[in-house]
N, C-alpha and C positions, 0 to 999 in steps of 0.2 A: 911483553912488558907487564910487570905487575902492578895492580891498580895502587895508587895512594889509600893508607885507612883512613877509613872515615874517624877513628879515635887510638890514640897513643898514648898506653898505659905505662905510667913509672911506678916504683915501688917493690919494696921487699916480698918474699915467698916468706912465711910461717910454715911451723910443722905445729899443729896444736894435739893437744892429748885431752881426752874426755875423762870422766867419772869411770867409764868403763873398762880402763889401758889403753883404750883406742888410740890410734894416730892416724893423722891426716894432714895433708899441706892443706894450709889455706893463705891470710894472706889479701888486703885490695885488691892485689894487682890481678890474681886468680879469678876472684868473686865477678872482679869487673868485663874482663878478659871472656869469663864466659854467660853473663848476660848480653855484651852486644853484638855475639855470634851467634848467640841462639835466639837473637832477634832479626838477626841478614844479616847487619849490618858487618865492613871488613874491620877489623881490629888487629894491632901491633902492639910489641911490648919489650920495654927497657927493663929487666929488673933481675935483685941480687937475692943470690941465693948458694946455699953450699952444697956439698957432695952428698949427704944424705938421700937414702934409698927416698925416703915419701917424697922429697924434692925434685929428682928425677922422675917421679913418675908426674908429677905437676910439670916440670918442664917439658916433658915430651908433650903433655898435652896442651902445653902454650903454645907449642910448637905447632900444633897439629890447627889450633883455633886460627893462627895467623903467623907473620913474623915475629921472630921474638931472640932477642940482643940480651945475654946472659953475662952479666956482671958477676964472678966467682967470690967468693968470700970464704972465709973461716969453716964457718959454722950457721945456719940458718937459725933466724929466733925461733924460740921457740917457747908457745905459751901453754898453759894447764886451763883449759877453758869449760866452766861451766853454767848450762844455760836451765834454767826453771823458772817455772809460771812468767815467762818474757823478762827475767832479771838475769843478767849475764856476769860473772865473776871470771877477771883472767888473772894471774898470776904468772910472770913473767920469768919464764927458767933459766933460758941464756937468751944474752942480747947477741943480735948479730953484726956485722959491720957496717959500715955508712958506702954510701954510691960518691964515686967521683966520673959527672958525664961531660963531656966536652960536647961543645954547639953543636960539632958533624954528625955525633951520633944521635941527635934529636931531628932535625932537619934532614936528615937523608931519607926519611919518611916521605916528606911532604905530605904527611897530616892535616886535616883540619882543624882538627883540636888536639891540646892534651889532657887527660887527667894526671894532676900529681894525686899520689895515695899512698905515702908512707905508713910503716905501720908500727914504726920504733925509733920513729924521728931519723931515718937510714938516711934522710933528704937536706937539704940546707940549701942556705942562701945561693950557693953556687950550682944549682941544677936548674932551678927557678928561673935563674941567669942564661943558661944553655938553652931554655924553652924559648925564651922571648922573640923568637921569627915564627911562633905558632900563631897562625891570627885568633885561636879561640882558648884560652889557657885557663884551666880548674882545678881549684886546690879541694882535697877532701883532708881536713884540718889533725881528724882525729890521730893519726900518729903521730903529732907535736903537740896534742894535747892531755898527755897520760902520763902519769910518774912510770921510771923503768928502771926498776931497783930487782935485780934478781933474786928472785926467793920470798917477794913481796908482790902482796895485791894489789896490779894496776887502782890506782886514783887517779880522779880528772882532776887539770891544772887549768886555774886560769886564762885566759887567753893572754893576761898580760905579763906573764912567764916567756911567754913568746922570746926569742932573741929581739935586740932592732935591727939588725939586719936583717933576717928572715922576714919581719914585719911590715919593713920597707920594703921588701921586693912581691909581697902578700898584695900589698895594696895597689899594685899594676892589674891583677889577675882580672879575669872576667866575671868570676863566679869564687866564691869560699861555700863549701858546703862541711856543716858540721849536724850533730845531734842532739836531742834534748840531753842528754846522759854524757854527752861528748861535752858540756857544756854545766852541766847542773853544778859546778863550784860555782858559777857565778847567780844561779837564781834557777826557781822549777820554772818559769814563765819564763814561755819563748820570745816571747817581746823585751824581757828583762836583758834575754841572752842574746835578742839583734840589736838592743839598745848597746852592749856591751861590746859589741863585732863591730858597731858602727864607728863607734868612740874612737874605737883602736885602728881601725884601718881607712877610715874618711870618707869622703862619699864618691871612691871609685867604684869597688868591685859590687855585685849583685851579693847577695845574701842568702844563703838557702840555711833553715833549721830544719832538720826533721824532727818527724815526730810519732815513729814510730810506725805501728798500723794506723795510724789517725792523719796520715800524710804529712805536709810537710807548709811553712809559714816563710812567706818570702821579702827582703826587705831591697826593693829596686829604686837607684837612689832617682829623685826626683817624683815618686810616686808612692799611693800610700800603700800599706804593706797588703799582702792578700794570700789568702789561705788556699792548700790543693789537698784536695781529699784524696783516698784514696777510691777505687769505685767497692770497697766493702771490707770490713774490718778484719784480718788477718790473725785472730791470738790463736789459732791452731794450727800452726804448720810453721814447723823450722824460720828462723826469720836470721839467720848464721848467714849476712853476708850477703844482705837486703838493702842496707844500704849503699854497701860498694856499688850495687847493679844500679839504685835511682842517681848515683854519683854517676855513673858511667855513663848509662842512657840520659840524664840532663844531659852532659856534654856533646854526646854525640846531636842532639837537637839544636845545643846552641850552637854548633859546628857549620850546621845546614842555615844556619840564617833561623831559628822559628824564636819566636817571643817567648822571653822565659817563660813566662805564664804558663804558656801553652807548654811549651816542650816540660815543663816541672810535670803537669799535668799527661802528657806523652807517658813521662818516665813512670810517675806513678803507678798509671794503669799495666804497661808492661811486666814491671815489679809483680803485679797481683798477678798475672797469668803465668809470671814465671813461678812463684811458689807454689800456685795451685796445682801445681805437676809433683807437689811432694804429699798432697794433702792421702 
């Protein structure tokens, strides 16, 4: 019998292209995928993608990290990404298609948690829908919150761009995790930007902003907000897909029962030993 994962990633595969020609899948669902396998921890995975050769070699190695439920599509997105002195510009080349998941295909896991991690709004109301027997459910915002105009430079939207349905069904979740940069249309101040998370979703879900290498600012409703460092400051080593992992490893924490605090603070330090292996 195969164990239940400790966390159930959904979300699109990317194929991103560097300055160089390069190409490489990336992608949440990847990033996340293999941060909490190369922490123990068991990991599964819903997610769409196309026939493309760098896709394949990402899918075989989903495959390899855990189970992994392959939604076929078109064409995989694909973005032109470039990252200097920690400022990241993407540029959106083709969009790929949207996920249609029914309830059995999330629940036949028996997960403890999920991550939603879209990364071109490929998600909506109706997936959200399909999670809801997950007793631990975490949205990571940033793929509903980017303009996706092909042939044009990703900008951040609003949060109140949001659909109302998607918004409504946001406001069940356990945890929203977004980033200072995922968020900077609404204000540089992360408190500007939980002030604005709050407004819009009420005082269900927990709150997470990151912020960078400078960790991450948490807003738990009935209590005051509180800051998680990192255990040391990160501006020299790749940071491409740093916060998928502190998205992924919170959830797997709040999966097990631990106090966000604490498990924010888990993911954190995790995060730091996993880039340190690029340093």
């Amino acid at each position: 019998m195969i164990a239940a994962p400790d966390l159930l990633v959904v979300g699109g595969l990317s194929i991103d292209r560097f300055p160089d020609g390069s190409t490489a899948a990336g992608g949440s669902v990847l990033h996340a995928a293999r941060a909490v396998a190369a922490t123990g921890s068991r990991v599964a995975t819903i997610v769409l993608a196309g026939g493309e050769p760098e896709a394949q070699v990402a899918l075989t190695e989903l495959a390899d990290l855990g189970p992994c439920l392959l939604h076929r599509t078109a064409a995989t997105t694909r973005f032109a990404i470039d990252e200097r002195r920690a400022v990241r510009r993407l540029v959106l080349e083709a969009a790929g298609g949207e996920m249609r998941i029914a309830v059995g295909e999330v629940d036949r896991w028996g997960a403890a948690a999920v991550l939603l991690a879209p990364i071109a709004g490929e998600l909506d109301a109706s997936v959200l829908r399909a999670a809801r027997h997950v007793p631990v459910r975490v949205a990571a915002l940033q793929g509903w919150l980017r303009t996706l105009q092909p042939g044009v430079e990703v900008a951040p939207l609003r949060p109140r761009a949001l659909s109302a349905e998607l918004v409504a069904e946001l406001r069940h979740l356990s945890a929203l995790v977004a980033s200072v940069e995922d968020l900077i249309a609404v204000g540089p101040s992360p408190d500007q930007q939980l002030d604005a998370l709050r407004d819009l979703f009420g005082a269900g879900p927990r709150l997470i902003v990151t912020k960078g290498p400078h960790g991450a600012r948490l807003d738990l409703p009935g209590a005051d907000r509180l800051d998680v460092s990192a255990p040391r400051p990160l501006s020299d080593v790749p940071t491409v897909g740093a916060g998928d992992a502190f998205a992924a490893l919170l959830t797997v924490q709040l999966g097990k029962g631990v106090d966000p605090g604490a498990a924010a603070a888990e993911a954190a330090m995790r995060v730091t030993e996993l880039l340190d292996r690029f340093r």
